[in-house]
C-alpha positions, 0 to 999 in steps of 0.5 A: 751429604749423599752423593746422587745423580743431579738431573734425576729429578729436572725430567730430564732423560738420563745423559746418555740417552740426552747425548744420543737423541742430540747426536741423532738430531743433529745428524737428521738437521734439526736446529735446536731452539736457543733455550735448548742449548742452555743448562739452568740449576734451579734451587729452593727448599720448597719442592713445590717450588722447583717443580713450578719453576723448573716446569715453566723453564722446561716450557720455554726449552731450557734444560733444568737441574734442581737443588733443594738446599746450598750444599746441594746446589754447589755440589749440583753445579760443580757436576752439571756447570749450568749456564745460570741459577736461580737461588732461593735465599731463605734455605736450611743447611745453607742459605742462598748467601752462602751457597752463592759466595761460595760458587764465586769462589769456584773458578769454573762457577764464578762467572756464572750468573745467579738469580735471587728468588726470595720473598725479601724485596727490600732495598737493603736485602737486595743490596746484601745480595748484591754485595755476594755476587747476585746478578739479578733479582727476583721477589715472589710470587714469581713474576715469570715474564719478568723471570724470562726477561732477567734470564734472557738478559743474563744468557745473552751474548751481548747482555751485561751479565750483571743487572745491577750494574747496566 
């Protein structure tokens, strides 16, 4: 796997340029929104997909960096430690399964909260998912207000982190 700058396709500036902008903001007062201070790494072989997703983030003042595949989103969230990820399941080279189980295994990822976004909403898909260390689960079509909701929950500093376990 080629080796390529993560946030190059999240519509981000580049990361100096982001350092500068909020060093000179925050020299000037200007207060952040709480979504700002929060990093999402958003995964889906769809493009279509992670566009749709990652702009309506963006909307809401949440800084997104993308993945189109597990290998990637491991590799992508080694480099960026996102605050949260929302996982597709059903990816080529590695699914979402995978790409989650072996993020649990990385120390500096473990407690990161992972999102499942798939088409499979049955009892026991959830449960799988569940038993790989998913904190939340989402079934498209993406129900946004119910996406913001769980990623709301899961940032808070008081939320329980995991939704299957209140």
């Amino acid at each position: 796997m080629k080796d390529r700058d993560p946030l190059a396709t999240s519509g981000l500036p580049p990361l100096r340029q982001r350092h500068e902008d909020e060093s000179a903001k925050r020299d000037a007062g200007e207060g952040r929104s709480a979504a700002g201070k929060f990093l999402i790494l958003v995964v889906d072989d769809l493009a279509d997909n992670v566009a749709v997703i990652s702009l309506n983030l963006q909307e809401r003042g949440y800084r997104v960096v993308t993945a189109s595949n597990g290998e990637e989103a491991i590799s992508v969230a080694i480099q960026t430690l996102p605050n949260l990820i929302l996982m597709d399941i059903s990816m080529p080279t590695l699914d979402g399964f995978g790409a989650t189980r072996r993020i649990r295994e990385n120390e500096a990822l473990r407690d990161v909260p992972v999102i499942a976004v798939t088409a499979f909403g049955t009892e026991g898909f959830q449960r799988a998912a569940y038993d790989v260390g998913i904190s939340g689960y989402l079934t498209k079509p993406i129900d946004f207000e119910r996406m913001h909701q769980l990623v709301a929950r899961l940032l808070s500093p008081t939320g329980s982190g995991n939704l299957h376990n209140p």
